[in-house]
C-alpha positions in Angstrom: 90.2 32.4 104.6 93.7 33.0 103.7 93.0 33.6 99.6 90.1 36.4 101.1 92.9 37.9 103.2 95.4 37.9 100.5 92.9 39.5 98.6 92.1 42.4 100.7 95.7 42.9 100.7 96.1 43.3 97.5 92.8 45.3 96.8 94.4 47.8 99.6 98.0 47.6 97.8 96.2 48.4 94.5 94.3 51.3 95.9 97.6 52.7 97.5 98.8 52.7 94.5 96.4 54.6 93.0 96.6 57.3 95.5 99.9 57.5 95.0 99.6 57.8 91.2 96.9 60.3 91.5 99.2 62.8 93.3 102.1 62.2 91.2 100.3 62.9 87.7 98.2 66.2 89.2 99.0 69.3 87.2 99.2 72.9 89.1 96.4 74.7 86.9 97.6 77.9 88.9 100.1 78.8 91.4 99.6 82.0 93.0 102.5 83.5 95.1 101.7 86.7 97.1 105.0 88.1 99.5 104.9 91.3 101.5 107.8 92.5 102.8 106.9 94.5 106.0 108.8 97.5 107.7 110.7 96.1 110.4 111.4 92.9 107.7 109.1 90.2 108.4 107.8 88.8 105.7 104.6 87.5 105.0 103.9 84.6 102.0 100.9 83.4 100.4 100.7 80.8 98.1 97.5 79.7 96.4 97.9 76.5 94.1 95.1 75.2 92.1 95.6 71.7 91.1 93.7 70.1 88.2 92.3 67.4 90.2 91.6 66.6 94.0 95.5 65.3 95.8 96.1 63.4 99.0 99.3 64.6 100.0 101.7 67.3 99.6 105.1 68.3 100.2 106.2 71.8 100.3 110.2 72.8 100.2 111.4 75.9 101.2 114.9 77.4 101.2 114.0 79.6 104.2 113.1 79.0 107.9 109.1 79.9 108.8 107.7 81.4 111.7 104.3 79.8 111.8 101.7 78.4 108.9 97.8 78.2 108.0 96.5 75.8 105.8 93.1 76.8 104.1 90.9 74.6 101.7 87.6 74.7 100.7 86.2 71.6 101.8 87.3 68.0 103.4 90.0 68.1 106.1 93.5 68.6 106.4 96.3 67.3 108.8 99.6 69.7 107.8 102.7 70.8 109.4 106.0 71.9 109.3 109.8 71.4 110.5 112.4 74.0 110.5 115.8 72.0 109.1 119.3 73.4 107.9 118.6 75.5 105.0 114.6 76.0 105.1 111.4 74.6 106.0 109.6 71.1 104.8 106.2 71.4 104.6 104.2 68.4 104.6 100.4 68.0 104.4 97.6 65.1 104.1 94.3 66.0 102.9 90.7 64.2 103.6 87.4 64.3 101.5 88.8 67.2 98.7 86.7 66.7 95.8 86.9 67.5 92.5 85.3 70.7 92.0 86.9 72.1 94.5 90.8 71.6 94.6 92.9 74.9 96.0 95.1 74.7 98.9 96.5 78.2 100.4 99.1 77.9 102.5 100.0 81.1 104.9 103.6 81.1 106.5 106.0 84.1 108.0 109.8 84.5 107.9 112.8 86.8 108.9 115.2 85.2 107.5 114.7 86.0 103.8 115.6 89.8 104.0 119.4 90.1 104.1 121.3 93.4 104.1 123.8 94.5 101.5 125.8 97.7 101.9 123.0 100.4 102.5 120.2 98.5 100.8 118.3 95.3 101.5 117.5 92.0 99.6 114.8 89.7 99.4 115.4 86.8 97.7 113.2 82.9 98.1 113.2 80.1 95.7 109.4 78.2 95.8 109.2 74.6 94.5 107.3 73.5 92.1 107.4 69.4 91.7 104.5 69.0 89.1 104.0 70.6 85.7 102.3 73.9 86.0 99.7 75.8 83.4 100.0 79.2 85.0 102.2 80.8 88.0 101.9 84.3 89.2 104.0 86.1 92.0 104.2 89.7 93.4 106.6 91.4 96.0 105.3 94.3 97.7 108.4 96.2 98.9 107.8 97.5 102.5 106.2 101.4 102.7 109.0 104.1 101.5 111.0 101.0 99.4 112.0 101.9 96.5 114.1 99.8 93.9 118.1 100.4 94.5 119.4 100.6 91.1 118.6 103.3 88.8 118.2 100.5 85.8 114.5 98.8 87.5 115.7 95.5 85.8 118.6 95.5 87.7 117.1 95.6 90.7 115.1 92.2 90.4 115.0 88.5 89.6 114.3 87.1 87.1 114.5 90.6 84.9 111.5 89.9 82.7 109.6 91.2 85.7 107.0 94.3 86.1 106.6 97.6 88.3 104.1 98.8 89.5 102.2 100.7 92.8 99.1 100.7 94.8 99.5 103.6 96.1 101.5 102.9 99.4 103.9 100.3 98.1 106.0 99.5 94.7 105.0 96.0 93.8 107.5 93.8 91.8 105.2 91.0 89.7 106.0 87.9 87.5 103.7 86.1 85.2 105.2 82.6 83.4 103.0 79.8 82.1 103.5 76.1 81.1 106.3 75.3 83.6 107.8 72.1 84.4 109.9 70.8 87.4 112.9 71.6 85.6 112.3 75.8 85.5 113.1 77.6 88.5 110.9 79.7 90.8 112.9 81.8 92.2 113.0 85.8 92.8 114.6 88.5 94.1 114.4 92.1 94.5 117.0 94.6 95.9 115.6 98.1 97.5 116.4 100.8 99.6 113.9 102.2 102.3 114.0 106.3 101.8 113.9 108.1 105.0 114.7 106.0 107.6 117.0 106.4 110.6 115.7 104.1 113.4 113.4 105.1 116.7 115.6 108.2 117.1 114.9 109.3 113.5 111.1 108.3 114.3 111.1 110.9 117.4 112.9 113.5 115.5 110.3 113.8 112.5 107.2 113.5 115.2 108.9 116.4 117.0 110.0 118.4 113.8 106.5 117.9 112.4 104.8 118.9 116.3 106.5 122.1 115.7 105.8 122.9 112.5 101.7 122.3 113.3 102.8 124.7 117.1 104.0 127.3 114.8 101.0 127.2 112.1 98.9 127.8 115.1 100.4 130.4 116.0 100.7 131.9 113.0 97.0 131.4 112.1 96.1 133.0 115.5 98.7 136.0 115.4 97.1 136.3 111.8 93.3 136.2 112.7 93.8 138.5 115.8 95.9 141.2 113.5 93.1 141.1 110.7 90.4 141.3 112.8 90.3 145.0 113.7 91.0 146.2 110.3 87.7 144.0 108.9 85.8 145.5 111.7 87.2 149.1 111.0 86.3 148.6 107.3 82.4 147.4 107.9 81.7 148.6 111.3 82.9 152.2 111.0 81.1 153.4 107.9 77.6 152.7 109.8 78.6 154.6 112.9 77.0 157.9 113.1 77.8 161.4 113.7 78.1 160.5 117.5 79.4 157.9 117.8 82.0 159.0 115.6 82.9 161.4 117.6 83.2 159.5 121.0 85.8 157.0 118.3 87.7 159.9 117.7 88.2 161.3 121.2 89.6 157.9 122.7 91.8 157.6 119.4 93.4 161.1 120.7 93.7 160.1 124.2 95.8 157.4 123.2 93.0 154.7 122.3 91.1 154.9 126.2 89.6 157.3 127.8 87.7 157.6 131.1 83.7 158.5 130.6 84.3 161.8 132.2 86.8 163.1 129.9 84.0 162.0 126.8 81.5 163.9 128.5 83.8 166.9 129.1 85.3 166.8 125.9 82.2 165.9 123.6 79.9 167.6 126.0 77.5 165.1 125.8 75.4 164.7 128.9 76.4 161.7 130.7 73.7 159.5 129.8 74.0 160.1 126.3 77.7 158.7 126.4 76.6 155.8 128.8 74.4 154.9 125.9 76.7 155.5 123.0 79.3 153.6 124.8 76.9 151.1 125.2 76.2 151.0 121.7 79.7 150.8 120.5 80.3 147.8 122.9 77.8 146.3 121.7 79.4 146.5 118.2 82.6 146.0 118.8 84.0 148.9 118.5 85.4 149.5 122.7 85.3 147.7 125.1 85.0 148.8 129.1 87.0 148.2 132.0 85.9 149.4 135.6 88.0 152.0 137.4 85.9 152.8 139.9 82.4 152.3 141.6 80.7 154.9 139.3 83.5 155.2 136.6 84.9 152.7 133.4 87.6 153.6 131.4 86.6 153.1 127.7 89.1 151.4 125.8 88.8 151.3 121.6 89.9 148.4 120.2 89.9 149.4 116.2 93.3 150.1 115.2 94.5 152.4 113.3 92.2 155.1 114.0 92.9 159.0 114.5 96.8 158.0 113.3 
């Protein structure tokens, strides 16, 4: 009973050891760093490693205190977590069941402590570990919106300087590519920027308000606009198909001063007064005056082309 205990033991020790060994000889066949460096400075990582066969455990160093993490992988189970010491974060993670067609790990975290201010502009810098050798590693910064790179030379502005610059169209993105590292090379990255255009909350409520105005006064405009032109389109299409009549009821208001009462048309047209009831009508109807009731019996015709009889 003793020599089948002793054996168990050391069928357990062996396969301990072999874990052990397993982890310690798996290669990274990608690392994938993705950071995005929000508005207001929090900054959110991704980090997508590969590894060339399934692992057991892992241990994850950072030189910066996180906010919170998510572990993804694609099957099997995972126990991870992390502690907040000194200078950074340890991550450390046991995994269950990963097999070996399926072997990637992404690990989600937050911080606020990576972006440090310098003079008028700002810096991002982080160092990621890498404790096994590694076929290919690939890592972007995405500056916050309006961050632009401080120094006139773009190589200047980043770490390491073999870097590249590019845009999606709301952000300048700052990306390294390396392959064939070992534990000895250095993952580290930095880029210094400036963020055009801002001046804090009061700055905020100034451009809203600036840009309220603005859009006040186009309306304004637009309507002044629409309400001066209109008269002069309806004079140019509606008074060439007036006739001979109703021309002349438009040109007796234009001499009284652009209104008339009906009387004075039928005195001074001598029309009876139901044929200037119905050419008032008419023009109304086009347009052309518009009426407005003095009396009982009586409207005052009011033209409302301008520019006519001057």
């Amino acid at each position: 009973m003793k020599q089948f205990s002793l054996a168990v033991l050391a069928v357990f020790l062996a396969a301990s050891c072999l874990l052990a060994w397993t982890a310690a000889a798996a290669e990274l066949n990608y690392y994938g760093i993705e950071t995005v460096v929000e508005k207001n400075f929090l900054v959110h990582t991704t980090a997508t490693l590969i590894f060339d066969k399934p692992i057991n455990h892992l241990d994850y160093n950072l030189d910066f205190n996180i906010l919170n993490m998510s572990v993804e992988t694609p099957s099997g189970t995972n126990r991870c977590g992390f502690e907040n010491i000194e200078h950074g974060s340890l991550v450390k993670c046991d995994f269950y069941g990963m097999t070996g067609d399926e072997t990637t790990i992404k690990l989600s975290f937050s911080t606020r402590n990576a972006v440090k201010r310098i003079g008028d502009n700002y810096e991002f810098r982080a160092t990621y570990p890498i404790t096994m050798p590694t076929k290919r590693m690939f890592s972007i910064i995405k500056l916050p919106p309006k961050g632009v790179l401080a120094e006139e030379i773009a190589n200047q502005s980043y770490f390491p300087p073999d870097g590249k610059v590019l845009t999606d169209g709301k952000r300048m993105i700052v990306s390294w590519e390396k392959k064939n590292l070992t534990v000895d090379d250095s993952l580290s990255f930095s880029v210094l920027f400036e963020v055009v255009g801002t001046g804090g909350l009061f700055w905020d409520m100034s451009v809203i308000a600036l840009t309220c105005m603005v859009v006040a006064a186009m309306i304004v405009v637009a309507v002044y606009m629409r309400r001066g032109s209109a008269p002069v389109q309806r004079e140019v299409k509606v008074l060439p198909l007036l006739n001979k009549d109703e021309k002349r009821m438009v040109d007796i208001i234009a001499r009284q001063g652009g209104d008339a009462r009906q009387r004075v048309l039928v005195k001074e047209s001598d029309f009876s007064k139901a044929k200037v009831s119905r050419l008032v009508k008419n023009l109304k109807e086009r347009g052309v005056v518009d009426t407005e009731p003095i009396s009982g019996r009586e409207n005052k015709v009011i033209l409302k082309i301008k520019g006519v009889g001057e």
